[in-house]
N, CA, C and O atoms as a Tinker XYZ file with bonds, in Angstrom:
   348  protein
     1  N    117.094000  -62.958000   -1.546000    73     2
     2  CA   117.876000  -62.815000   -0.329000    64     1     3
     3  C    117.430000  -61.582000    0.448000    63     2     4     5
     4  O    116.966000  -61.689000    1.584000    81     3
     5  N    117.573000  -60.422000   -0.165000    73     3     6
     6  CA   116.954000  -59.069000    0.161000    64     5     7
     7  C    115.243000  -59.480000    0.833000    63     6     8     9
     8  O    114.672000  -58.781000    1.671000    81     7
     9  N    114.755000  -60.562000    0.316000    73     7    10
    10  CA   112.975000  -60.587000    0.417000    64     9    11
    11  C    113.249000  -61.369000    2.005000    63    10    12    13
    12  O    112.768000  -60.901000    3.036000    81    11
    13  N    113.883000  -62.302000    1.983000    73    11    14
    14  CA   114.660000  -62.937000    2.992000    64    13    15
    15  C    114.782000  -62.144000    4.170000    63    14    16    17
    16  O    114.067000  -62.336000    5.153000    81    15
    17  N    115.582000  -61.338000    4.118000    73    15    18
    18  CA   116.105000  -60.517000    4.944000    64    17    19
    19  C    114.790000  -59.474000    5.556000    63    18    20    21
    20  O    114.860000  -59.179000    6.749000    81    19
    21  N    113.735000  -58.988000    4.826000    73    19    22
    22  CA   112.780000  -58.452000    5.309000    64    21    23
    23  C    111.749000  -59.353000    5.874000    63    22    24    25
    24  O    111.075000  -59.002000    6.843000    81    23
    25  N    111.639000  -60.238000    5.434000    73    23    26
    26  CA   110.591000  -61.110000    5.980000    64    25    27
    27  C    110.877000  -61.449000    7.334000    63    26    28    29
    28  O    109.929000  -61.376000    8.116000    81    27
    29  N    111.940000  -61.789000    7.757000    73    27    30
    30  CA   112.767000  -62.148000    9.146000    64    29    31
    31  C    112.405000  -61.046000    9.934000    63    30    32    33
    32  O    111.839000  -61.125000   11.025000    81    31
    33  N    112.787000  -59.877000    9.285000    73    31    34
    34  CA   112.980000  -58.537000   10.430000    64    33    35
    35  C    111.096000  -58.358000   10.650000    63    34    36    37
    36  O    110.502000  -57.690000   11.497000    81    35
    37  N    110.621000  -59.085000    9.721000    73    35    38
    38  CA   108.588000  -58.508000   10.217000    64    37    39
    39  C    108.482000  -59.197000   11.177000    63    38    40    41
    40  O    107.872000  -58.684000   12.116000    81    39
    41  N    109.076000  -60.801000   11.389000    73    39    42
    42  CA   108.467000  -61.709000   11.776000    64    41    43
    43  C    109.145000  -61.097000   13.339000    63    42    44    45
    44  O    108.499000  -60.877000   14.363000    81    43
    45  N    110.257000  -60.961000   13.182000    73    43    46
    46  CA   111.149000  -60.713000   14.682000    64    45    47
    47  C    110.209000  -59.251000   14.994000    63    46    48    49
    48  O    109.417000  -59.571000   15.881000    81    47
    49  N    110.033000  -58.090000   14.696000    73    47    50
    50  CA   109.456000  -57.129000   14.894000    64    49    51
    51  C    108.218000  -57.859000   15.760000    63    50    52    53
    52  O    108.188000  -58.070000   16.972000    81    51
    53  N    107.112000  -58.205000   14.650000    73    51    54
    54  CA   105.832000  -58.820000   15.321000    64    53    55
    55  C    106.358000  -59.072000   16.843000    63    54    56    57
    56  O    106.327000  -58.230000   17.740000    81    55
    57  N    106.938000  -60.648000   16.966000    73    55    58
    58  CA   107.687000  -61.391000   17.728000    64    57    59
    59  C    107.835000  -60.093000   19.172000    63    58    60    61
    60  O    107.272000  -59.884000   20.246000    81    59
    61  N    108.547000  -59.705000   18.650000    73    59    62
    62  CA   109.275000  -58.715000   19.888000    64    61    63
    63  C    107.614000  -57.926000   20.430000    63    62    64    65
    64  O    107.231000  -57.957000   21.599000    81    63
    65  N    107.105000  -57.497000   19.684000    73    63    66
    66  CA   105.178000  -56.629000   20.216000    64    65    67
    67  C    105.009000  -57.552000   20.680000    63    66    68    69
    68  O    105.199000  -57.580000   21.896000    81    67
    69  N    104.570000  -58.793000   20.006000    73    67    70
    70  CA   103.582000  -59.544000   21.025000    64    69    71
    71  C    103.900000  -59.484000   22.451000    63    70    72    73
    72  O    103.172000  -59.077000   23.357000    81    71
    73  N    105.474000  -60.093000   22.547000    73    71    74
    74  CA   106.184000  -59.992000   23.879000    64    73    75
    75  C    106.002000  -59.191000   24.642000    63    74    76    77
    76  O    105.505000  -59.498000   25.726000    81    75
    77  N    106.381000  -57.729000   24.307000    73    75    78
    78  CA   106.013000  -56.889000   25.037000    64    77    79
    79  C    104.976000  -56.511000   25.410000    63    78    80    81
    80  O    104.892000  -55.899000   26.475000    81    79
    81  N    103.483000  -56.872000   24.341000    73    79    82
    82  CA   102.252000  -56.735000   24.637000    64    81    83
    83  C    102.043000  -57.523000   25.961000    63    82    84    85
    84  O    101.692000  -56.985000   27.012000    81    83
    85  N    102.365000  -59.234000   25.763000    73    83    86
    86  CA   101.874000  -60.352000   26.945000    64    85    87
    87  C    102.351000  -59.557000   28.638000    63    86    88    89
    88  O    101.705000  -59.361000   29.667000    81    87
    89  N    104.023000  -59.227000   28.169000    73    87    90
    90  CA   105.020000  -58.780000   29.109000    64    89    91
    91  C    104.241000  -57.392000   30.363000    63    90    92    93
    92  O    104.453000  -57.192000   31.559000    81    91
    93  N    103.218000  -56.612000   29.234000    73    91    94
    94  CA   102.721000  -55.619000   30.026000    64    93    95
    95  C    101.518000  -56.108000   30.300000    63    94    96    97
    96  O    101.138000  -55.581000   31.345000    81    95
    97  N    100.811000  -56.772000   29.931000    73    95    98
    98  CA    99.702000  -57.514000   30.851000    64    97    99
    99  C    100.097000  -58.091000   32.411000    63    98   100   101
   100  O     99.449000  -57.893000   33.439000    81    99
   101  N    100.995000  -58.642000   32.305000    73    99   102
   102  CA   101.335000  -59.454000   33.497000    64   101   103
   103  C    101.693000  -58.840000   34.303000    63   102   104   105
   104  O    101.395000  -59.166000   35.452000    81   103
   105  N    102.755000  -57.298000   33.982000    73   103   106
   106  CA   103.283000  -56.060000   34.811000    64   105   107
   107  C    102.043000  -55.504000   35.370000    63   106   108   109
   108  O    101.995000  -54.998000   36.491000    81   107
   109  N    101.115000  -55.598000   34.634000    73   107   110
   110  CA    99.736000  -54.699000   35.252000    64   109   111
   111  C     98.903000  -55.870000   35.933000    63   110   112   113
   112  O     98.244000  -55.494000   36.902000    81   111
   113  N     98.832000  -56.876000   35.691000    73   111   114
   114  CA    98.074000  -58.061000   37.041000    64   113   115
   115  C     99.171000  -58.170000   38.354000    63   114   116   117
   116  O     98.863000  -58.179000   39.546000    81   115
   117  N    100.428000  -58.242000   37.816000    73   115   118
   118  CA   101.754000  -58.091000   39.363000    64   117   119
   119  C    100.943000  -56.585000   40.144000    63   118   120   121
   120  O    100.385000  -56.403000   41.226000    81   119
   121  N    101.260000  -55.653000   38.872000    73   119   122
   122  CA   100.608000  -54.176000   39.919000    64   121   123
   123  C     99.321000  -54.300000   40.590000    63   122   124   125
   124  O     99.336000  -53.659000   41.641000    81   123
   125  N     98.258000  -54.863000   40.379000    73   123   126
   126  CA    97.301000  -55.246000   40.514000    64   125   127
   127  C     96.920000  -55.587000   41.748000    63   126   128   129
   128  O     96.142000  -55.034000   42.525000    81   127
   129  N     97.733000  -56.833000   41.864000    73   127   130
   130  CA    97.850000  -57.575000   43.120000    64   129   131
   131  C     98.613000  -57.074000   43.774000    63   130   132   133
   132  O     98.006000  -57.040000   44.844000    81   131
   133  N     99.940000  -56.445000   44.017000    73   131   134
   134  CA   100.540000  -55.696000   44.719000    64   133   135
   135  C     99.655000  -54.577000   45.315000    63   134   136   137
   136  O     99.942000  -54.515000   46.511000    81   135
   137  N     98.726000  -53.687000   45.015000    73   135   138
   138  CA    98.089000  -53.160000   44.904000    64   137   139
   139  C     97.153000  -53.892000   46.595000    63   138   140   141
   140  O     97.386000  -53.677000   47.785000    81   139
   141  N     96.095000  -54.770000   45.901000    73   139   142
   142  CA    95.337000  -55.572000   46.731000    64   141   143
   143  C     95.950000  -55.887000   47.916000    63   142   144   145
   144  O     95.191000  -55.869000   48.885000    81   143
   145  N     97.541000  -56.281000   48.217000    73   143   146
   146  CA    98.152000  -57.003000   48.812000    64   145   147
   147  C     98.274000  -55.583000   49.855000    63   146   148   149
   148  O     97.873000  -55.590000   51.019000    81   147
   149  N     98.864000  -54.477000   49.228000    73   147   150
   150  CA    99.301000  -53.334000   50.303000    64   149   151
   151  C     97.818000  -52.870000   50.883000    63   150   152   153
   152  O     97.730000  -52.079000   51.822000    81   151
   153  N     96.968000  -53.293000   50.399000    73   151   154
   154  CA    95.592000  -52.495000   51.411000    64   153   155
   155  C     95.112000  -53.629000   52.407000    63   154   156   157
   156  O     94.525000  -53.489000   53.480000    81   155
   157  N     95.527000  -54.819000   51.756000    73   155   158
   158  CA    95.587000  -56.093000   53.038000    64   157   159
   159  C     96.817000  -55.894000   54.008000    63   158   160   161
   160  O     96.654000  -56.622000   54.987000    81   159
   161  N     97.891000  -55.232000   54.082000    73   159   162
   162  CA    98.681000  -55.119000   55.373000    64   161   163
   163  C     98.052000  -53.879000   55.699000    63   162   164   165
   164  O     97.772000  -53.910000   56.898000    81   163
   165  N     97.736000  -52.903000   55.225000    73   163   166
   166  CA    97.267000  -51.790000   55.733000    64   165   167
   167  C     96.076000  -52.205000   56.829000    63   166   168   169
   168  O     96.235000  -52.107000   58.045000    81   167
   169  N     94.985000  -52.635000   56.257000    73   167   170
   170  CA    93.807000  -53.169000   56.966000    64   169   171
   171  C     94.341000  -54.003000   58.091000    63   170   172   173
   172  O     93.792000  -53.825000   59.179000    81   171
   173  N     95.563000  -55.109000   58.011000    73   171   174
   174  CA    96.354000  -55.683000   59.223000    64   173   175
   175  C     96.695000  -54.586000   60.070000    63   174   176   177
   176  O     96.062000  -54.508000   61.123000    81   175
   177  N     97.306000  -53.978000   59.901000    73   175   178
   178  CA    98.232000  -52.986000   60.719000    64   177   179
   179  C     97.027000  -51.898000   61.675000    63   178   180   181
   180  O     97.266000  -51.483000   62.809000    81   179
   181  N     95.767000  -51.604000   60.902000    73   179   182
   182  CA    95.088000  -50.825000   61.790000    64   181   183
   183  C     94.050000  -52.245000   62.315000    63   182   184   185
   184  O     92.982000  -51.876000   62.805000    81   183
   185  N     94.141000  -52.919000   62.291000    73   183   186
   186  CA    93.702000  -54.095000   62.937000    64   185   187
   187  C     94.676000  -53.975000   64.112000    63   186   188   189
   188  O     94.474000  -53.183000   65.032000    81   187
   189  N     95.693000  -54.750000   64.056000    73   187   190
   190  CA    97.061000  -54.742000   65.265000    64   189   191
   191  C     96.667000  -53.565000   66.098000    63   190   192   193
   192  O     96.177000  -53.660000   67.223000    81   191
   193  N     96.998000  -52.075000   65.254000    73   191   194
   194  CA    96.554000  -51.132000   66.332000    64   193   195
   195  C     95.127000  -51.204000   67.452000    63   194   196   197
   196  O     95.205000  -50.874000   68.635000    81   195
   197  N     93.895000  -51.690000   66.804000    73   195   198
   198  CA    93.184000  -51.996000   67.545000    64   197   199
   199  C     93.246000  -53.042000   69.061000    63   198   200   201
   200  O     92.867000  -52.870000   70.220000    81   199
   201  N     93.883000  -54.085000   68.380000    73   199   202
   202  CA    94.399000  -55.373000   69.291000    64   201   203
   203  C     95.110000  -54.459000   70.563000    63   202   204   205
   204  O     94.804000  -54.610000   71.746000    81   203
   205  N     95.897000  -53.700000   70.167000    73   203   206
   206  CA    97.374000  -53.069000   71.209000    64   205   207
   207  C     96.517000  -52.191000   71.828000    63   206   208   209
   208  O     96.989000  -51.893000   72.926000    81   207
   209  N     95.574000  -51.699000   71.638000    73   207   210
   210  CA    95.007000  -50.377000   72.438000    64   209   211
   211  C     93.652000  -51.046000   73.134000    63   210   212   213
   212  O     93.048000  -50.489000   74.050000    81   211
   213  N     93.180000  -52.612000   72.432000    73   211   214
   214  CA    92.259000  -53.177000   73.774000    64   213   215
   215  C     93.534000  -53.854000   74.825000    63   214   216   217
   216  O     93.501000  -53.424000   75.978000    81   215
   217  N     93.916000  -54.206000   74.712000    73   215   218
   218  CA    95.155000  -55.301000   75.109000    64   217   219
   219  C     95.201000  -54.090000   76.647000    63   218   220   221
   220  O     94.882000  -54.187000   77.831000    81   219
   221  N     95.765000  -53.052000   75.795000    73   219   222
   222  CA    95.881000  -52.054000   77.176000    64   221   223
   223  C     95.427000  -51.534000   77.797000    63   222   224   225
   224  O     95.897000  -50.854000   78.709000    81   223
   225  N     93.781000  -51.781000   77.332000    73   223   226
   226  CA    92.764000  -51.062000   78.112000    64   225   227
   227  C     92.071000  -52.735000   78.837000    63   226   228   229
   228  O     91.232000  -52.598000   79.727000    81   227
   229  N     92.342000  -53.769000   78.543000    73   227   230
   230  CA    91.811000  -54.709000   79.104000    64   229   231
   231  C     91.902000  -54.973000   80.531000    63   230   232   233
   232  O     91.376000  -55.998000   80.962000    81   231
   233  N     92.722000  -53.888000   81.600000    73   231   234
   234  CA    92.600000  -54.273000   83.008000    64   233   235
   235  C     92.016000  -52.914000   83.424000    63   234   236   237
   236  O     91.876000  -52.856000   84.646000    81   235
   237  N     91.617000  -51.759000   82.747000    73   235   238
   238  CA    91.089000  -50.980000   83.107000    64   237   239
   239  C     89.615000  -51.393000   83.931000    63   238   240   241
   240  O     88.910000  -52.361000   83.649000    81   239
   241  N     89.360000  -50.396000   85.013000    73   239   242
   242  CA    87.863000  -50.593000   85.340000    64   241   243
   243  C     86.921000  -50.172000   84.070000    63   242   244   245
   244  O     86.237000  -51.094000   83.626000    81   243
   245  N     86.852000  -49.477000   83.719000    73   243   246
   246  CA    86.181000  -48.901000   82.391000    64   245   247
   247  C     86.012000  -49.908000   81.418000    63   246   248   249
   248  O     85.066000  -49.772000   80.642000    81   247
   249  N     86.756000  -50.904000   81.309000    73   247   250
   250  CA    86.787000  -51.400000   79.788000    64   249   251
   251  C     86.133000  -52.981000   80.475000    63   250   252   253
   252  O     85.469000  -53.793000   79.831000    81   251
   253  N     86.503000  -53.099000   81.791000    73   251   254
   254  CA    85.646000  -54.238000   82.771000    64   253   255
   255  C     84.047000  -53.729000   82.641000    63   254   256   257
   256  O     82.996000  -54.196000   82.203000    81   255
   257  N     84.404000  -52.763000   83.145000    73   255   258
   258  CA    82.672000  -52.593000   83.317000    64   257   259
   259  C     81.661000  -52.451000   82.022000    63   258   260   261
   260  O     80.485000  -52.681000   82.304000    81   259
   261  N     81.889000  -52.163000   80.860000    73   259   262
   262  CA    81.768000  -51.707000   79.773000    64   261   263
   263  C     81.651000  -53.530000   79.398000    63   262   264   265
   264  O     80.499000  -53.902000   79.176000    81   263
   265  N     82.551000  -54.427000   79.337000    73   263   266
   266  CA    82.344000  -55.817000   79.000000    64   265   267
   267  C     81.183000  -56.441000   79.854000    63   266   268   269
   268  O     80.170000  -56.691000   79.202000    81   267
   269  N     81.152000  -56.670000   80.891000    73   267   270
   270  CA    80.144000  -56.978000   81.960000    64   269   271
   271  C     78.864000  -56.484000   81.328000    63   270   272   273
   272  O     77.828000  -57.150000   81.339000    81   271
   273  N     78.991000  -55.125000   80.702000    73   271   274
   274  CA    77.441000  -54.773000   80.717000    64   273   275
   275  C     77.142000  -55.180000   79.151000    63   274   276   277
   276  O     76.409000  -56.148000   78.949000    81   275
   277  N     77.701000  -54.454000   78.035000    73   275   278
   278  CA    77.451000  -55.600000   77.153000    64   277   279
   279  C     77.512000  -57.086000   76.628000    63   278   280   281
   280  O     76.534000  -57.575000   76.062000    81   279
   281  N     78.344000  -57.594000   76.768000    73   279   282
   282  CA    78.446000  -59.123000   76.382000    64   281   283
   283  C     77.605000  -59.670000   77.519000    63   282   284   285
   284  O     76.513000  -60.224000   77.387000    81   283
   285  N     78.296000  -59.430000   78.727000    73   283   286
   286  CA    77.442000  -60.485000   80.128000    64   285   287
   287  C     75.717000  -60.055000   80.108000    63   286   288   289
   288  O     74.896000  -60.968000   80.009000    81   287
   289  N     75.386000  -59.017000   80.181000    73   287   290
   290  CA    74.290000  -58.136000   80.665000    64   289   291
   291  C     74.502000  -58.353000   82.146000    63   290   292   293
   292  O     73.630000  -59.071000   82.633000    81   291
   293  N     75.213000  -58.025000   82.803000    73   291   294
   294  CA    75.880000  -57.637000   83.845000    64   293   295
   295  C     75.494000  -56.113000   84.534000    63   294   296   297
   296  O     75.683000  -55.062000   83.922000    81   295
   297  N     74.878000  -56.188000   86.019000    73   295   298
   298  CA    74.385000  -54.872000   86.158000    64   297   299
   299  C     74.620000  -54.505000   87.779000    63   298   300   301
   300  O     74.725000  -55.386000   88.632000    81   299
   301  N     74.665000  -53.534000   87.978000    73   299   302
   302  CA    75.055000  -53.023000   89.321000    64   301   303
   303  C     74.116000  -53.426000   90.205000    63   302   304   305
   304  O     73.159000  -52.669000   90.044000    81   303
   305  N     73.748000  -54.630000   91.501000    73   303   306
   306  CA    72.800000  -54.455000   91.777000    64   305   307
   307  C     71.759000  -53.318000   92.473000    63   306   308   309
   308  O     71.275000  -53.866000   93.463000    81   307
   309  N     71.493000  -52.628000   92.405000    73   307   310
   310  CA    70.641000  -51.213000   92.657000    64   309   311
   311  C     70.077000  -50.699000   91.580000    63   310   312   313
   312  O     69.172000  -49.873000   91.700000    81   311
   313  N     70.606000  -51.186000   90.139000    73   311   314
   314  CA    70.559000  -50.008000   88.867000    64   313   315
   315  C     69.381000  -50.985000   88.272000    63   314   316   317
   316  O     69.212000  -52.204000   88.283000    81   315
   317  N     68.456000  -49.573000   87.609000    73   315   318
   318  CA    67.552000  -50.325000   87.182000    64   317   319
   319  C     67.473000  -49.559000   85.470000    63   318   320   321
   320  O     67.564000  -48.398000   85.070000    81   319
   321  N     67.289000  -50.702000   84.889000    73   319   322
   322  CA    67.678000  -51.456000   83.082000    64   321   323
   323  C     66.222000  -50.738000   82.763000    63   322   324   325
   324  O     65.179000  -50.869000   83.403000    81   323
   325  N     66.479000  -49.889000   81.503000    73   323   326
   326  CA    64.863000  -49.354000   81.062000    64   325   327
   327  C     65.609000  -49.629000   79.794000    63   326   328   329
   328  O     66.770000  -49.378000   79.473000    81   327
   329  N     64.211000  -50.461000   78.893000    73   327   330
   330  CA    64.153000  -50.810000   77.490000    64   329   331
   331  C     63.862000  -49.983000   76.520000    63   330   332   333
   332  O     63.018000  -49.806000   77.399000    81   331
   333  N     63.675000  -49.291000   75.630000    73   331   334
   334  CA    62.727000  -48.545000   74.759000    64   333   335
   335  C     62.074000  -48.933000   73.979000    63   334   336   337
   336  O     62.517000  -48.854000   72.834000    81   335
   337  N     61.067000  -49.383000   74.123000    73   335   338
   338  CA    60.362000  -50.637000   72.962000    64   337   339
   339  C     59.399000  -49.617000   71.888000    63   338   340   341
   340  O     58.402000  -49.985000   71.267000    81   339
   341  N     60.098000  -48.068000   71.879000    73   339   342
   342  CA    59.485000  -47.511000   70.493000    64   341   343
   343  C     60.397000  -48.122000   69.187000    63   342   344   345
   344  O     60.089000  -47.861000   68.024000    81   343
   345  N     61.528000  -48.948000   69.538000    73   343   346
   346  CA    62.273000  -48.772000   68.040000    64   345   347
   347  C     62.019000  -50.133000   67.244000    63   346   348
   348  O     62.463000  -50.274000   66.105000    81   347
């Protein structure tokens, strides 16, 4: 009965580690990804900031003329375009 009684309390002991072993794996893949997840809104959020500060510069002359000349190749007619064909 006594042998009984110890054998139970190893098996429940074990029992209870493993648990807690599996239990802190999973706490540390949740942290993990929580982790991953807060540097993905972070990276959103200074994204957004970018969006809000073209958004408000998008009727500026500056930010017109600046589009025109890169994306369009858009040029003043008078101004003359020099290449550097050392690079």
């Amino acid at each position: 009965m006594k042998k009984l009684k110890i054998i139970v309390g190893i098996v429940f002991i074990i029992y209870a580690v493993t648990t807690f072993i599996n239990q802190e794996k999973v706490l540390n893949s949740y942290k993990k990804q929580e982790a991953e997840v807060q540097t993905q809104i972070e990276e959103a959020k200074e994204y957004q900031e970018e969006l809000i500060v073209s958004r408000e510069n998008a009727n500026s002359l500056e930010y017109i003329e600046k589009v025109a000349r890169e994306r369009l190749n858009m040029y003043y007619p008078n101004e003359s375009i020099y290449v550097d064909s050392s690079k």
